[in-house]
N, C-alpha and C positions, 0 to 999 in steps of 0.2 A: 615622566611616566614610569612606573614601576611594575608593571604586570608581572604576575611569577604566574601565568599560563596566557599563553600565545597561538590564535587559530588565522589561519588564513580561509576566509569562507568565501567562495561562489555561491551569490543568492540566487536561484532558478525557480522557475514555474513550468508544470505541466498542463495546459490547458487549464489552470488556473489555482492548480495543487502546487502548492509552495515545497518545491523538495533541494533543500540549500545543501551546499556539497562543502565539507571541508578537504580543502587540498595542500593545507601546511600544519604544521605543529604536532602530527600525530605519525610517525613513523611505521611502527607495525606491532600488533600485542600478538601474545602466541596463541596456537592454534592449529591441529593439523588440516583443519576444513576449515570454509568460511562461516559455517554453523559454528567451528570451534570456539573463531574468534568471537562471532557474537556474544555465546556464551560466557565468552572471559569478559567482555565490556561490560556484558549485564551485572556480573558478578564481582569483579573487583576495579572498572572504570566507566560507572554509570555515572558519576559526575560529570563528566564530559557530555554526553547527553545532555544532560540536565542545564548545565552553560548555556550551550548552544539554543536550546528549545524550551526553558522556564524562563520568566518574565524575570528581569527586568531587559534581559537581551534577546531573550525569544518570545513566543506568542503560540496560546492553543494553534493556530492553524500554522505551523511550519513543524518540517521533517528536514530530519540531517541525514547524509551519508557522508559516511568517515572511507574515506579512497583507501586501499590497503594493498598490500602484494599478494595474488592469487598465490593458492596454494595449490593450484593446477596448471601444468603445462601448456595444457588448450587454451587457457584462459590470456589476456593482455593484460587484466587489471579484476581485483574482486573490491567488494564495499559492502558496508555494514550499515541498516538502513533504523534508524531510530525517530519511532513518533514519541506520539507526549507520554503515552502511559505506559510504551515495551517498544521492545525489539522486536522485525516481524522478518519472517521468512524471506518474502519476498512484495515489491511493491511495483506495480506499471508505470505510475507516472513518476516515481523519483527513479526507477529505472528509466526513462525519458530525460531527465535531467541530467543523472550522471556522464551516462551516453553524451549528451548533448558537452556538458563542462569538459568533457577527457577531449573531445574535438574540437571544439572553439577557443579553448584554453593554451591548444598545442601539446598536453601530457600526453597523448595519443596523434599520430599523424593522419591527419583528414585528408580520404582519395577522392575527387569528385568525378565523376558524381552521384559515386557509389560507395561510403564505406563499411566493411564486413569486422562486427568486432565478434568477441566470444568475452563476455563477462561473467565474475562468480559471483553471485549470491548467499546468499546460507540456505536458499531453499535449492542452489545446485548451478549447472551453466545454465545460462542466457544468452543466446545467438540472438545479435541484435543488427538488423540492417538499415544505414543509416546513410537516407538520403543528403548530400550538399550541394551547395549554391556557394558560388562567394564568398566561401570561407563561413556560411552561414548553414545549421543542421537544420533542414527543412521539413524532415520526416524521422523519425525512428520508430522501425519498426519490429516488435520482438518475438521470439517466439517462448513461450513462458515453459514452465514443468507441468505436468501434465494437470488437471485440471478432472475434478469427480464429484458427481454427489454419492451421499452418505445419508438422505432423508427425502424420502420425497410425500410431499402433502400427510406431514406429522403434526400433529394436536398438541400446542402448550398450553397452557394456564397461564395468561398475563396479571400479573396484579393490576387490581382495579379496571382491568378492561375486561376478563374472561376468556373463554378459546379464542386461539390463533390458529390458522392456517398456515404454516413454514413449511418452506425447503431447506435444509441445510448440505451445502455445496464449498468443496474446495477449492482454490484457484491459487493457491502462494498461502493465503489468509482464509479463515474459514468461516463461510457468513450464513447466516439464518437471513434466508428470501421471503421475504413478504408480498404479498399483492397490494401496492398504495389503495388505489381508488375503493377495495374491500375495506378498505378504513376511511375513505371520504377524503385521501389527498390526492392531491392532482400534480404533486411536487413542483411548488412555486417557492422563490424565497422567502416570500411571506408565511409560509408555513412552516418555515426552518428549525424554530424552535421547538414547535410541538411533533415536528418528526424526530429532533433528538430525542424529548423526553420520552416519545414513547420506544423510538428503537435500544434506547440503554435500559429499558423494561423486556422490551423482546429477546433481548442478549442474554442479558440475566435469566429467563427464564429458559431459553435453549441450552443456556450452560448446564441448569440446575437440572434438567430434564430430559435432556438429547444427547447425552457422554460423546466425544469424540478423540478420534486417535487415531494420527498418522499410520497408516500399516505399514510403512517405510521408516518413518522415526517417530518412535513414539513422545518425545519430547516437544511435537508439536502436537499442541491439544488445547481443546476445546473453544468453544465457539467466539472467532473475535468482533465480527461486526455485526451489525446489522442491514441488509440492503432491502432501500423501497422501490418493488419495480412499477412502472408505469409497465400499460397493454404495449402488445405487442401489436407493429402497423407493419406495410407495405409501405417503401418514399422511392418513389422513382425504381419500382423493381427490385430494391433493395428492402432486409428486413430492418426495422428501425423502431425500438424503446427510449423511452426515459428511464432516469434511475436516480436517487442518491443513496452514498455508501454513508453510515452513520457511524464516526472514527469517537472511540473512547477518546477522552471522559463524555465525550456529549457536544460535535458539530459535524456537520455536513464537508462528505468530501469535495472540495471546489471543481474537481475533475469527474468525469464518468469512470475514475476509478478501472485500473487495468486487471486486477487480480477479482476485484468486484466481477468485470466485464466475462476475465475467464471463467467464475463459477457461473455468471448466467448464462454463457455457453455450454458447460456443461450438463446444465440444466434445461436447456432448450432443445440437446440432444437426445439426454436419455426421455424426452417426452416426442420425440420426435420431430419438433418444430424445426429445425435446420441441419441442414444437408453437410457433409464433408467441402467445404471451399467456397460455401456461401456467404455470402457479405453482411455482417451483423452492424449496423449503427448504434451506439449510446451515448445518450447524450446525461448530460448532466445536468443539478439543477441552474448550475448559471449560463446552461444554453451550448460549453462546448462539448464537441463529440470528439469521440474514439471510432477507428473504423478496425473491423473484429472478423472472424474466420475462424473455423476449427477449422486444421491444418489434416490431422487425422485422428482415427479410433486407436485407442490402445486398454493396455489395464495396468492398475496402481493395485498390488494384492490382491485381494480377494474383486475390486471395483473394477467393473468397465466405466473407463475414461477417455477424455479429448486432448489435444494436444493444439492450446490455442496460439493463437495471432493476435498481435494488438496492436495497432499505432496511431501515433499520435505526434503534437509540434513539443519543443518545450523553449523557453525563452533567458537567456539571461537578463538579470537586472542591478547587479549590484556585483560587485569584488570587493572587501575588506577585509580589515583585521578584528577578529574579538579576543579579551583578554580579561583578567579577571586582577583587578588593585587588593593585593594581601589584607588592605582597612575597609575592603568593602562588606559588611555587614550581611549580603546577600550573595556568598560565595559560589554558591550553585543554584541561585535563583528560587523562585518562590511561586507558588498557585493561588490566584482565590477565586472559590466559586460563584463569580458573578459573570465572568467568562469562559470559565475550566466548565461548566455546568455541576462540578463537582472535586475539589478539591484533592489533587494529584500528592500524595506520599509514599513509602517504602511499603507500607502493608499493603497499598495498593498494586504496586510492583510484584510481590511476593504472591499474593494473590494469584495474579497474572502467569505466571511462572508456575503454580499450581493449578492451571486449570479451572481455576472459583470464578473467572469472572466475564 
């Protein structure tokens, strides 16, 4: 075997979002924020990404984080969190993963049966409280950056559908909220496909129509997912929704989605629907939940915001090695859109990085 690139990867899942952690081969890229270093990955070591999470070694539904040395005091460990088509500020359920691989792994020492970390992000710290068992992470639970809308009940122009009804809400990632059943879903898997196609049409058209921009860093912009909410119920005294987040190029998130979760918090607040420390359920389309809380009120510039809670399990399932053979024809791996929904390349990136998509 001759590999001239060498990853040691923990494969994990959050409630059923696959977020795989590399914890060898990658030392540290510079950067004086964890935003920094993102920024450098994207810009001169996005083939590492690409390794990890383009076919013939990865698959549309998996996410990497690249473990890294925080470049804050507070912090024990930062990471750099890459899906299929960018880098994103911040994410719940591979936040759930990391957490989870930095303790079960031993790179982090696990107190039971309570352990307190402080993790970076590039969307900022992360206080993560993380229940143990047996040497097993039973809970993590985090408290995110703070979390706002920026639209409430705004009018797009869908191609080939007509007006939408949107919210657009921050939480880590910033998503255009839709009402499912005002469209005829009722978010089953069976419908998986045609809520992609139509949420990478919702997208597109909240980016083209809805301009947005971090009032804190404006390098995070414009609209990246699209969430379908199911009504909002009472279960046992508790508030309790459905939801899928729709992750470019075009599938459903496997988890009720944390950063998802935090803009429907903040969304449910500035309408009034939930109290400061009330119990939020979201469930996802494959049935598992996140249990949710705005912690407190605050503001993000010019926005009054929340400051959410989210937790969740996440699960190890694999330890190896990946590597890439100098005669391998597919260096950094490849897309095609029969399962990408749309065929992943650099102008797409670029794109992404401008705000077009």
């Amino acid at each position: 075997m001759r590999w001239n690139r060498t990853f040691t990867m923990v494969s994990c899942h959050a409630e059923g979002e696959v977020g795989n952690v590399v914890t060898g081969g990658l030392i540290d890229v510079p950067g004086a924020t964890m935003f920094d270093k993102m920024m450098y990955l994207e810009e001169h070591g996005d083939e590492l990404r690409k390794i990890c999470l383009f076919e013939p070694r990865g698959a549309v539904n998996h996410n990497v984080n690249f473990i890294l040395p925080s470049t804050d005091p507070r912090a024990q460990m930062g990471y750099v969190i890459g899906e299929s088509t960018e880098y994103v500020a911040m994410s719940g359920s591979n936040t759930m993963c990391v957490a989870t691989v930095l303790l079960e792994t031993g790179i982090l020492k696990m107190e039971e049966p309570v352990t307190e970390l402080v993790l970076e992000a590039p969307a900022g710290l992360i206080h993560a409280r993380c229940e143990c068992s047996n040497g097993k992470v039973t809970q993590v639970e985090f408290t995110n950056q703070p979390a706002f809308v920026a639209h409430l009940d705004a009018n797009v122009e869908v191609t080939g559908v007509g007006t939408i009804k949107i919210d657009v809400a921050y939480g880590g990632m910033t998503y255009a909220l839709v009402d499912a059943q005002s469209l005829g879903f009722e978010i089953t898997p069976d419908e998986a496909r045609d809520l992609c196609e139509l949420g990478q049409k919702i997208k597109a058209a909240a980016v083209d129509q809805l301009p947005f921009s971090h009032p804190l860093n404006p390098l995070i912009k414009g609209v990246t997912n699209t969430q379908f909410m199911g009504p909002l119920k009472r279960e046992n005294g508790r508030l309790f929704a459905r939801n899928t987040v729709i992750v470019s190029p075009g599938r459903c998130d496997r988890s009720p989605c944390g950063t998802g979760t935090s803009s429907r918090l903040a969304v449910l607040h500035a309408r009034g629907l939930i109290d400061v420390g009330e119990t939020f359920i979201h469930e996802s389309i494959t049935g598992s939940r996140f249990e949710s809380r705005v912690a407190s009120a605050t503001t993000v510039g010019d926005y009054a915001a929340v400051v959410p809670v989210v937790a969740g399990q996440a699960w190890i399932t694999a330890i190896s090695q990946i590597g890439v053979d100098p005669t391998d024809r597919f260096q950094t791996g490849f897309t095609v859109a029969d399962t990408w929904l749309e065929a992943v390349d650099d102008k797409l990136i670029k794109s992404r990085k401008q705000g077009c998509i």
